[in-house]
N, C-alpha and C positions, 0 to 999 in steps of 0.2 A: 504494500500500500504506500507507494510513493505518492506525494501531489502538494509537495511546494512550501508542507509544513514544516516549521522549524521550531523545536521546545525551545525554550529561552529558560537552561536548567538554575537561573538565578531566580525565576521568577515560577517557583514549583513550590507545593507543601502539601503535605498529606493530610494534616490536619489546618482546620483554619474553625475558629469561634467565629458565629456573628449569630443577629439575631433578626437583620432585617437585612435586607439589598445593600441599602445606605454603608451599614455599618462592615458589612463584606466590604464592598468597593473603597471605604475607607483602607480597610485591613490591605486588602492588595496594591494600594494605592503609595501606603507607607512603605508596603515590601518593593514594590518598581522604584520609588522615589530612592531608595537608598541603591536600588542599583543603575539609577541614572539612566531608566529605561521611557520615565516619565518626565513631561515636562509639568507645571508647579498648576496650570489649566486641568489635569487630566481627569480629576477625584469630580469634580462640581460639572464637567464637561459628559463624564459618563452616567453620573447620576440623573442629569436632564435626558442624555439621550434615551436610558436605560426607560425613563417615564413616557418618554415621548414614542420609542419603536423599542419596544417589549422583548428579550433573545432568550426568554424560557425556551428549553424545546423539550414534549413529551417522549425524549426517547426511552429506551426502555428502562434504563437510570434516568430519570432528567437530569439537567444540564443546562449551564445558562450561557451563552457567549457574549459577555458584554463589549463593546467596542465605540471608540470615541473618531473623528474627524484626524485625518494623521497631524494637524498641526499640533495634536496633543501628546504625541509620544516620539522619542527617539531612537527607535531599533523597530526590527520587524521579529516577528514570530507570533508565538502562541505560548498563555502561561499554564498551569491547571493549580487548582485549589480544591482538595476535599473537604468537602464542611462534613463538623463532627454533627450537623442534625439538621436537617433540609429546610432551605426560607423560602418562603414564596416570590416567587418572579413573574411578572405577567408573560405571556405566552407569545411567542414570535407570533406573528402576522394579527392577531387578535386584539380587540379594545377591550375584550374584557374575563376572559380567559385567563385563570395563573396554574402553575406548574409548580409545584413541590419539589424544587431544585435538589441534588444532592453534591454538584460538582461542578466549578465554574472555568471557564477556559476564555479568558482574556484574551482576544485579539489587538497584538500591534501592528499599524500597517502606513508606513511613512509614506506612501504612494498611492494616493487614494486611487488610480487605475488598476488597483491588484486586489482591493476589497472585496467585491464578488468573487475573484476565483478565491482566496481563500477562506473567506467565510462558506461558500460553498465547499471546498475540498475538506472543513473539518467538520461541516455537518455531513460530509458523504463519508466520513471516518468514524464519526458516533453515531453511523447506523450497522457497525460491525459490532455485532452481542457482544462477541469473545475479549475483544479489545474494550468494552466499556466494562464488562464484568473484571475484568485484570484491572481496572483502574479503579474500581470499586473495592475491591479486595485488597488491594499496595497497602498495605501497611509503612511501609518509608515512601522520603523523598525519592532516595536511590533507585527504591523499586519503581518508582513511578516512570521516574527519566527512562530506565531500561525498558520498560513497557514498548512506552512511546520509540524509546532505537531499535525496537524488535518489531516494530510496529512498519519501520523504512521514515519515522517522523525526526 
């Protein structure tokens, strides 16, 4: 399953607390900011978008891909965060639909002409059971990144 993605293994954790959206995107926000993967807009940039166009998806884990305008981040790839207990996210395409998140995969994408393919190429990767089940199960960071290199991500 090759298709363009790249882990950004800085920007990974197996476990992550939150209690709401806010307070996740906060949590990952601090984790990019210290690795200089965000610019200082990204936190208040993803939270409007996150309101405004929903990136719950009912996959068979949900999963949320939240993603800002590239003038907001500085690297490209993709992050993941396991939350220790599922928050609710409104539902990709829907106004009023949410999804019981258990796993969030941050999109960075400096090139706004590369957005569709890869937000498409990783929602065509979390509709692989076996690969979301392994990412559900990782117990470490370590195992996670390995997932995803055994994965061709």
């Amino acid at each position: 399953m090759t298709s363009g993605i790249r882990l950004i293994d800085h920007l990974v954790a197996h476990e992550l607390e939150a209690d709401s959206v806010e307070q996740a995107l906060e949590k990952i926000a601090q984790w990019g900011d210290g690795a200089g993967l965000f610019k200082s807009t990204w936190l208040k940039a993803a939270i409007k978008r996150e309101s405004e166009f929903p990136t719950g998806l009912p996959t068979l884990i949900p999963v949320a891909i939240p993603h800002t305008d590239s003038v907001h981040v500085n690297a490209d790839g993709v992050g993941f965060f396991k939350l220790n207990n599922p928050i609710e996210f409104g539902e990709m395409g829907s106004l009023d639909e949410k999804v019981q998140v258990k796993m969030i995969l941050p999109l960075l994408i400096t090139n706004p002409a590369e957005q569709v393919d890869l937000l498409m190429a990783v929602i065509g990767a979390l509709q692989d059971a076996e690969f979301l089940s392994a990412l559900d199960s990782a117990s470490s960071t370590e195992e996670i990144i390995s997932i995803f290199r055994g994965a061709g991500l």
